[in-house]
N, C-alpha and C positions, 0 to 999 in steps of 0.2 A: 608653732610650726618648726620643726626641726628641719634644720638646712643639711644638705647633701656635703658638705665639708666644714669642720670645724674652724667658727672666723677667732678663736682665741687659736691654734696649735696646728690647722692646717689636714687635721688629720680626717680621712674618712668616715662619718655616722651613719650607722645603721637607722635604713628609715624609721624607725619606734621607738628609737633609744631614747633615754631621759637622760642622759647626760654623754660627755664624751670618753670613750672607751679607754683614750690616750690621756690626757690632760683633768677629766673630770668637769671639765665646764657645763652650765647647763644656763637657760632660762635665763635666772637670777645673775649668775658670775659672767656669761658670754657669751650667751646668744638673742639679750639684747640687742636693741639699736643702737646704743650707744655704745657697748662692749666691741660691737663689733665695727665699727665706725674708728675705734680708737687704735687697732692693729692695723689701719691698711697705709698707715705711713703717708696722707697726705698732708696738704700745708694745712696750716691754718687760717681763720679767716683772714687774721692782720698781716696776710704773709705777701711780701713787697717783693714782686717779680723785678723789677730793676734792681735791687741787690744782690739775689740768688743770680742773676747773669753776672753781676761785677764778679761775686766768687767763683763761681764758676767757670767763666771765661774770661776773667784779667777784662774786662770792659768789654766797651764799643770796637769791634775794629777801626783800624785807621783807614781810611782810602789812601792808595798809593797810585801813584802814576806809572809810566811807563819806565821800568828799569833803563837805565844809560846802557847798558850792554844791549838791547833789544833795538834803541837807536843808532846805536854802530854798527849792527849787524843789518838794519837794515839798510841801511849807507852803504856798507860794502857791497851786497845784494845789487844796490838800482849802480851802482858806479861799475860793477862788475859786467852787467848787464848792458849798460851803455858802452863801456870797451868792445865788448862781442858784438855788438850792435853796428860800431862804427867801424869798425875793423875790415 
């Protein structure tokens, strides 16, 4: 069965071609299952998602609490509020 895009070069095949107009692949060189299996850039089986995270994002985020500027801003806020309040 000849595929509607070439999985070795990407390029468009005419539905009867016996090989590809761009690249020349056919059957035998890449349009196997395996030929084509082998350009699509996925992992492999032994391929360890917790390490493609370490490189790719520097780890685990940290949890952080709440910045000390967000607690003095909210202190000023309720003190500022209680001034107006009692005034």
């Amino acid at each position: 069965m000849v595929p509607e895009n070439c999985p070795n070069c990407g390029a468009d095949v005419p539905r009867r071609a016996k090989a590809c107009l761009e690249c020349g692949a056919d059957e035998q060189t890449g349009w196997s299952d395996s030929a084509h299996a082998e350009n699509l850039g996925l992992p492999e089986d032994n391929f360890d998602y917790a390490q493609f995270v370490k490189e790719e994002f520097g780890g685990a985020p940290k949890p952080r609490g709440i910045s000390w500027l967000w607690w003095i801003t909210a202190l000023g806020l309720v003190l500022l509020f209680l001034f107006l309040f009692f005034r």
